[in-house]
C-alpha positions in Angstrom: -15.0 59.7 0.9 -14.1 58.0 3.8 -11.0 56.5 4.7 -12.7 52.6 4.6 -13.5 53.8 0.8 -9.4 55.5 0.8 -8.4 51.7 1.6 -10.8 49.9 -0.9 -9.4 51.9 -3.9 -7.5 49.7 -6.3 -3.9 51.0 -7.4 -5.2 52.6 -10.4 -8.1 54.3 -8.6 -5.8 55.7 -5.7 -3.2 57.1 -8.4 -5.8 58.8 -10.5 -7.7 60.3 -7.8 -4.6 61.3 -5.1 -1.8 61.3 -7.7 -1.8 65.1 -7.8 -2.1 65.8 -4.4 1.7 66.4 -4.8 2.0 68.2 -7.8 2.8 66.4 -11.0 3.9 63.4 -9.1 1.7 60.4 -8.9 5.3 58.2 -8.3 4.9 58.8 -4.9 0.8 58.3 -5.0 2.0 55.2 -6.4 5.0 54.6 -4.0 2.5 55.2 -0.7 -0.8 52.6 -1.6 1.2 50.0 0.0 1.2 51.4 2.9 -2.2 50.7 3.2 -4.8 50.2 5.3 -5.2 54.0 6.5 -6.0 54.5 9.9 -7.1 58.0 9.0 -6.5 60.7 6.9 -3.2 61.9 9.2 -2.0 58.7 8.1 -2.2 58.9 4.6 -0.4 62.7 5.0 2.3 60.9 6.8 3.2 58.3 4.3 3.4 60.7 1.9 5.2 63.3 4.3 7.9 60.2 5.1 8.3 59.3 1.1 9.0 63.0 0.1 11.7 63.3 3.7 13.4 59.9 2.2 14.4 61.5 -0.7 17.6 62.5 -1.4 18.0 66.6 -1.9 17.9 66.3 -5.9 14.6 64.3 -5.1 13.1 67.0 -3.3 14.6 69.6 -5.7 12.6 67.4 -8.8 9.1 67.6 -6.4 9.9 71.5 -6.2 10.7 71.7 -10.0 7.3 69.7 -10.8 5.5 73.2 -9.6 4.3 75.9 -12.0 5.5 79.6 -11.7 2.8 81.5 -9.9 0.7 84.2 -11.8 3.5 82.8 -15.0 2.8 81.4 -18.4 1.3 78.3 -17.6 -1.8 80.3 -15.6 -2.1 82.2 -18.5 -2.0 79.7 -21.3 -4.3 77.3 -20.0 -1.9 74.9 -19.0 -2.2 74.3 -15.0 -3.0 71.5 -13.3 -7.0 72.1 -12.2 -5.9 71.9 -8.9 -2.7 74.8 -9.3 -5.5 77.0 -11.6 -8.1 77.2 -8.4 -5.3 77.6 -5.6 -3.5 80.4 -7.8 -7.4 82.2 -8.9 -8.3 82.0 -5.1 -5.1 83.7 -4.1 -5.9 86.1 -6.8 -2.8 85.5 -8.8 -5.5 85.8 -12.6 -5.9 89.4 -11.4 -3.1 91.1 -11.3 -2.4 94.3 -12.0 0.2 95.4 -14.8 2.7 96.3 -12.3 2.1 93.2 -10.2 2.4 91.0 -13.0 6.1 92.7 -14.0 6.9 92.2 -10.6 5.8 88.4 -10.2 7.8 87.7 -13.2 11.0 89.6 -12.6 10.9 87.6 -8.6 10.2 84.2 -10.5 13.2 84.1 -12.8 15.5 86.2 -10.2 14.4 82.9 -8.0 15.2 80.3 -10.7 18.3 82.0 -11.2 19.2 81.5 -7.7 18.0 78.3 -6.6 17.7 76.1 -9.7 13.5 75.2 -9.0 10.7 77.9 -8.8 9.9 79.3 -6.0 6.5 77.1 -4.1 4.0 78.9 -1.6 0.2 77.3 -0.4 -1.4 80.0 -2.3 -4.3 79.0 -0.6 -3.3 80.3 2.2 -2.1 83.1 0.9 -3.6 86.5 -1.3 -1.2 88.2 -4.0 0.0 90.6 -1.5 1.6 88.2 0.5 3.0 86.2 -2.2 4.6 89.1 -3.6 5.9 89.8 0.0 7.2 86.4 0.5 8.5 85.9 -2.9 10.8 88.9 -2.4 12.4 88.0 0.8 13.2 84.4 -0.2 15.2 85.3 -2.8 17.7 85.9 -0.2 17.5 82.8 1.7 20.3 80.2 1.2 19.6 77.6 -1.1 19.3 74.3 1.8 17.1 76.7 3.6 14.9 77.7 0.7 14.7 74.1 -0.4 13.6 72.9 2.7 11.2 76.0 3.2 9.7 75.0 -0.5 9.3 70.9 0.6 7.5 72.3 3.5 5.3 74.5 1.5 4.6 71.6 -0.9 3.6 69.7 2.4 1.1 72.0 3.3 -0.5 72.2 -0.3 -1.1 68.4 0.0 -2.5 68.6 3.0 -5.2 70.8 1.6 -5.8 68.5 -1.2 -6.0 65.8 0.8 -8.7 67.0 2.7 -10.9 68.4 -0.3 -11.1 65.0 -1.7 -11.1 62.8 1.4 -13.1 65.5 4.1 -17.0 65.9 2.4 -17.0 69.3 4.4 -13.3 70.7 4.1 -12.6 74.2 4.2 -10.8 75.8 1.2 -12.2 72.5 -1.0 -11.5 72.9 -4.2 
């Protein structure tokens, strides 16, 4: 889809088809179609980049709290969004090993514990290893900086998803 065909969408269509390129929040789908016309796909990103910075910190804490645990109950049970059950399968995330899944699980809650909103990596560009690695070493960040560290994380996942649904020949598509 091109971004003259981006433009043409009606409300309803934009929302349905880019409402989860931020993860469970089609508000700020919503909030960015009158920003249109698009010059490109950049601008698109950027309208929603500029919503999500507008927020206010509980804001951005809700967008980080809209994201499923990696590798957690949700993957499991059926219950992820299609997008989060590719992006976590590709990373490898369905395949862990007994001791890797303990370990996921123990980091997840020791994160919630701490900051209040799971912890949010591009698993896409990412494998389990490094999640693992990553998850363990932002447990010890500070709260402002982990929350900033997540939004830009989320950033980057809706990027990606942007360009699977907008790019015909986009790497990593879905």
């Amino acid at each position: 889809m091109d971004i003259s065909a981006v433009n043409a969408l009606s409300y309803e269509d934009f929302v349905n088809i880019f409402g989860n390129v931020v993860e469970k929040c089609p508000l700020i789908t919503a909030a960015v179609w009158t920003s249109r016309p698009f010059i490109g796909l950049n601008a698109l990103e950027a309208a929603i980049n500029e919503f999500i910075d507008a927020l206010p910190e509980s804001g951005k804490e809700g967008i980080l709290r809209c994201h499923p645990d990696l590798a957690g109950r949700d993957l499991h049970g059926g219950a992820l969004t299609r997008e989060s059950r590719e992006e976590q399968r590709r990373a490898g995330l369905d395949a862990l090993s007994s001791a890797e899944a303990s370990r996921m699980a123990r980091l997840n809650e020791e994160y919630k514990e701490r900051f209040g909103f799971p912890f949010v990596i591009c698993a896409r560009m990412n494998d389990k290893a490094s999640i693992l690695c990553e998850l363990s070493e932002r447990c010890q960040n500070e709260r402002a900086a982990e929350r900033a560290r997540g939004i830009a994380e989320v950033k980057k996942i809706c990027r990606l998803r942007l360009q699977g649904l907008v790019l015909p020949d986009a790497p990593n598509k879905l």
